[in-house]
KOLRORO-542600 format. One record per residue: residue in one letter; x, y, z of N, C-alpha, C in turn. Coordinates in steps of 0.05 Angstrom, whole numbers, plus 5000, padded with zeros to 4 digits. Last residue first. Layout:
% KOLRORO-542600
aXYZXYZXYZ/...
This chain:
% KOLRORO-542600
x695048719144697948789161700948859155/x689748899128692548789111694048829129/x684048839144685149079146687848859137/x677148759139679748659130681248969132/x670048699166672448909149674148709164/x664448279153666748369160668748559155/x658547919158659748169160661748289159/x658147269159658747459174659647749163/x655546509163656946829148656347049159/x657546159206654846149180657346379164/x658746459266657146219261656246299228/x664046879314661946839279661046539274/x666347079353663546979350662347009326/x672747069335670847289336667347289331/x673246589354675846799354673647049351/x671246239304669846239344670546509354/x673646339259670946449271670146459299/x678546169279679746489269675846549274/x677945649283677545689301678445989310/x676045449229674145489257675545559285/x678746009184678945699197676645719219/x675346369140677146379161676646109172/x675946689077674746439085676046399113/x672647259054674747099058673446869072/x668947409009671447529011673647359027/x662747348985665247239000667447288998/x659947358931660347508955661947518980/x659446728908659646978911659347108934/x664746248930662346258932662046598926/x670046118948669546078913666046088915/x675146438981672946218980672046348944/x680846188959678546168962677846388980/x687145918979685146008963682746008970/x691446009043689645789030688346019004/x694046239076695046069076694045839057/x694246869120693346719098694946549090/x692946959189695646829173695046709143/x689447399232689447089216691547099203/x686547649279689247619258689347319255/x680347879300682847719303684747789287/x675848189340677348209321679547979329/x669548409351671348209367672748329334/x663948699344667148829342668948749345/x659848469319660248439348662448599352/x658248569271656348569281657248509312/x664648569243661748789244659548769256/x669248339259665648229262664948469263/x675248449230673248549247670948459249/x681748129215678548089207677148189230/x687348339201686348309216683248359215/x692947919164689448069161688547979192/x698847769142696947739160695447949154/x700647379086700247689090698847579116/x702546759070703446949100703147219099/x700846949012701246749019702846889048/x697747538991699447328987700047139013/x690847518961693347588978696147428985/x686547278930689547368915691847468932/x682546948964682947018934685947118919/x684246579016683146939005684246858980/x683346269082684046289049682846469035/x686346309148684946399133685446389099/x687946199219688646089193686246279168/x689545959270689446189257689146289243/x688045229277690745459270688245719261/x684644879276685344979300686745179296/x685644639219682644839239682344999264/x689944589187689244599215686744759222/x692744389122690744559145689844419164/x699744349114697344199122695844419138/x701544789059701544719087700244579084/x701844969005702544719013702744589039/x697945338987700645478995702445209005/x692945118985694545168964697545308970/x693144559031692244829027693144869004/x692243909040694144109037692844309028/x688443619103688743609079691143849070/x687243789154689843519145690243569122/x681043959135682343909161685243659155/x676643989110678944059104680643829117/x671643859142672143609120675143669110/x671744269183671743869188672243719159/x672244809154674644719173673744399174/x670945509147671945309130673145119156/x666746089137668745929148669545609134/x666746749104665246519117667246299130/x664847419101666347259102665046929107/x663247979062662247749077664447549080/
């Protein structure tokens, strides 16, 4: 499952020390490393993107990754979503 992340972040520093951007590409994962790209599939629509990890988290069960708003628009996801991860 994935979920999203982005208006109250937004400016603030990520754990990798960037400023997050909601608008960026962007995605926080548990242990990958820092600029691995992942290309996230909607299982329920097939859209696909690439995101740029850049952040921790997410810290909710079941959740695997956390993608910026605008890595969800990117592949019509609202709430939580379904997803395969592929490591680039």
């Amino acid at each position: 499952m994935a979920s999203w992340y982005g208006p109250g972040f937004h400016g603030r520093k990520t754990a990798s020390g960037e400023r997050f951007n909601t608008n960026d590409l962007t995605a926080a994962h548990r242990f990958l490393p820092f600029g691995t790209r992942v290309k996230v599939v909607n299982q329920a629509t097939g859209r696909s993107v690439v995101v740029r990890i850049n952040d921790r988290g997410p810290f909710h069960r079941g959740r695997v990754i956390d993608l910026s708003r605008a890595s969800a628009a990117a592949i019509g996801m609202g709430g939580t979503t379904r997803v395969q991860l592929v490591a680039l």
